[in-house]
BATORVEX-477303 format. One line per 3 residues: number of its first residue (from 0); their letters; for each residue x, y, z of N, C-alpha, C, O. Coordinates in nm, 3 decimals. Atoms other than C-alpha are relative to their C-alpha. Layout:
N
NUM) a) X/Y/Z/X/Y/Z/X/Y/Z/X/Y/Z  ...
//
This chain:
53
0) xxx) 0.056/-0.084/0.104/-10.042/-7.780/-11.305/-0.009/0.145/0.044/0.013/0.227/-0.045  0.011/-0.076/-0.048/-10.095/-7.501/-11.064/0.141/0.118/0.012/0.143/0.240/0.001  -0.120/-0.046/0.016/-9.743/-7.420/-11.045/0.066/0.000/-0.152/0.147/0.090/-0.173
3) xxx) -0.008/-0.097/0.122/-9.696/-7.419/-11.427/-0.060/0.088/-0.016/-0.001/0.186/-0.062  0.070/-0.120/0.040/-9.977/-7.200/-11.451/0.086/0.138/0.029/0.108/0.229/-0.050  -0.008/-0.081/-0.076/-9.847/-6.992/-11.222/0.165/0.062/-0.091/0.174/0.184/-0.108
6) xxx) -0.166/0.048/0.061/-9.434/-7.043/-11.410/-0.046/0.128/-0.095/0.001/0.242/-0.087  0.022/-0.018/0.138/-9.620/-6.950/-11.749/-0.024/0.123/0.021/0.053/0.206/-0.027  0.005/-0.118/-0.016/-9.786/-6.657/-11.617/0.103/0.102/0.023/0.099/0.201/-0.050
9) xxx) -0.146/-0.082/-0.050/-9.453/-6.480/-11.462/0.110/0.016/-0.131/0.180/0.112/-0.164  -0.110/-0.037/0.125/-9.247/-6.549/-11.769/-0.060/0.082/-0.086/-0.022/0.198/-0.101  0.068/-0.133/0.066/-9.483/-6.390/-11.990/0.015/0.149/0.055/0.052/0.239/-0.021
12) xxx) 0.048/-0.133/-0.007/-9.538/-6.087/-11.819/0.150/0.019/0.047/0.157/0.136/0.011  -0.119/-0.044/0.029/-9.140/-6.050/-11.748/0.023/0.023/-0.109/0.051/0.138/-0.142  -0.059/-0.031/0.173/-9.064/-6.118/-12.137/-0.099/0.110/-0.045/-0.040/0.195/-0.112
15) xxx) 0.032/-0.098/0.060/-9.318/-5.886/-12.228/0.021/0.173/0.045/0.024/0.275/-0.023  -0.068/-0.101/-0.062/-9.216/-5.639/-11.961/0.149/0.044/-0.077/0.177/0.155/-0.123  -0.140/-0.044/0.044/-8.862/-5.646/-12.081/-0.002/0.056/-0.137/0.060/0.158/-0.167
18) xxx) 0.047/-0.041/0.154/-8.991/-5.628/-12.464/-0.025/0.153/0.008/0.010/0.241/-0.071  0.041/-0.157/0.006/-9.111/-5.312/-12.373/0.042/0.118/0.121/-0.023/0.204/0.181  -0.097/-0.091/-0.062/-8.834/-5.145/-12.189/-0.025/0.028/0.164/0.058/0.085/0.236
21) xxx) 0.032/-0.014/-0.118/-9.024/-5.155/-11.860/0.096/-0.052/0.120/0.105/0.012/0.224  -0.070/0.054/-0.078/-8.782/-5.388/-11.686/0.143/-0.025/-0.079/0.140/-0.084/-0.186  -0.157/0.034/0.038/-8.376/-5.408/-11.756/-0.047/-0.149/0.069/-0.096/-0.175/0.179
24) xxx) -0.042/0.152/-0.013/-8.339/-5.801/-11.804/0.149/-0.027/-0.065/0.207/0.031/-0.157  -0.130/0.032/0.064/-8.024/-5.961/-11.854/-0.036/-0.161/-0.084/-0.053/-0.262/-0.015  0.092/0.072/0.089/-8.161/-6.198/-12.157/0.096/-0.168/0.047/0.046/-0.273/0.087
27) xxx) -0.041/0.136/-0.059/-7.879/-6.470/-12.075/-0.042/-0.102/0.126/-0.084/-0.218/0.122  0.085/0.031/-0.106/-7.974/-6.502/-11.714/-0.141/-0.051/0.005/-0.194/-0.156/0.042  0.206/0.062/0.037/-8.357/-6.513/-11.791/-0.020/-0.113/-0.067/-0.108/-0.188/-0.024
30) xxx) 0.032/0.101/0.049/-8.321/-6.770/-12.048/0.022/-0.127/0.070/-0.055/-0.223/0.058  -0.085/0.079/-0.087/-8.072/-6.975/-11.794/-0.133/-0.052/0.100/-0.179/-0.163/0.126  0.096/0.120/-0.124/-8.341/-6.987/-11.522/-0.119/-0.052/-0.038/-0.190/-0.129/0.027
33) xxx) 0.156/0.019/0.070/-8.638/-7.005/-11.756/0.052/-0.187/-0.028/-0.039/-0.268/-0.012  0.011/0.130/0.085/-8.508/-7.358/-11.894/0.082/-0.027/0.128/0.161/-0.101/0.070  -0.030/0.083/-0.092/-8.351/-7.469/-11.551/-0.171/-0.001/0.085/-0.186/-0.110/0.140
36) xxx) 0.116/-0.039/-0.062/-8.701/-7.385/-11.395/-0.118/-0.115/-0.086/-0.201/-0.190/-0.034  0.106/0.047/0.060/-8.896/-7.528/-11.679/0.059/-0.182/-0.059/-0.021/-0.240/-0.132  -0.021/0.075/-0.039/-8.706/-7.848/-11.668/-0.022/-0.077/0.136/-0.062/-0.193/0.153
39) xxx) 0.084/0.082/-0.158/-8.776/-7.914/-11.283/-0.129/-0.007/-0.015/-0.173/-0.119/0.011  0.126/0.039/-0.017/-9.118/-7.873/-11.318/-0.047/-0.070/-0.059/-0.134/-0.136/-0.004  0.061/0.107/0.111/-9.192/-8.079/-11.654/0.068/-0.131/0.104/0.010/-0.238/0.122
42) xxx) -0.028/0.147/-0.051/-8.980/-8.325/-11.445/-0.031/-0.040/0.114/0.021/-0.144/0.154  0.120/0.027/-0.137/-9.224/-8.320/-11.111/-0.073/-0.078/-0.052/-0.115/-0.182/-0.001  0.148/0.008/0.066/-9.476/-8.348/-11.374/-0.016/-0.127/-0.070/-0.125/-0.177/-0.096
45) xxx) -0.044/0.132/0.049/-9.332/-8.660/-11.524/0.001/-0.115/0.120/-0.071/-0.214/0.108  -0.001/0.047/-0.082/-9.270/-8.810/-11.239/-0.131/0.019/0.094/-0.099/0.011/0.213  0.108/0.009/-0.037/-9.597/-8.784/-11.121/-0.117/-0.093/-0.059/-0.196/-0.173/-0.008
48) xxx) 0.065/0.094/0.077/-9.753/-8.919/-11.409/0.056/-0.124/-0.027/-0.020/-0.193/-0.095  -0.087/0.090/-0.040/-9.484/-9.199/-11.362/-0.056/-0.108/0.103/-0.077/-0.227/0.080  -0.010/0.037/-0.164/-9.547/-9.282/-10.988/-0.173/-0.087/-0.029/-0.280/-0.034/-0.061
51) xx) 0.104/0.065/-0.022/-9.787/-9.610/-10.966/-0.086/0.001/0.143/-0.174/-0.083/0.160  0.076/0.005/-0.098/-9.921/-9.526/-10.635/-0.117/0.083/-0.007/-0.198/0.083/0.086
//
């Protein structure tokens, strides 16, 4: 959970950075690692809540 928090926080304040000209993003790239990124972690997170031990 700590490490989404942490995910959620960073994307926000990039996308809103970039929204407002503060940071050159390249929007393909960002989306690319945002949903390879936010796939590994939902799937820690699954696999956690998975795991009978």
């Amino acid at each position: 959970m700590v490490r989404l928090g942490a995910w959620c926080f960073g994307t926000v304040y990039i996308s809103l950075a970039a929204w407002n000209h503060y940071y050159k993003v390249d929007v393909r790239y960002f989306l690319t690692l945002f949903t390879i990124i936010l796939t590994v972690i939902f799937g820690v997170f699954v696999s956690v809540l998975i795991s009978t031990d």
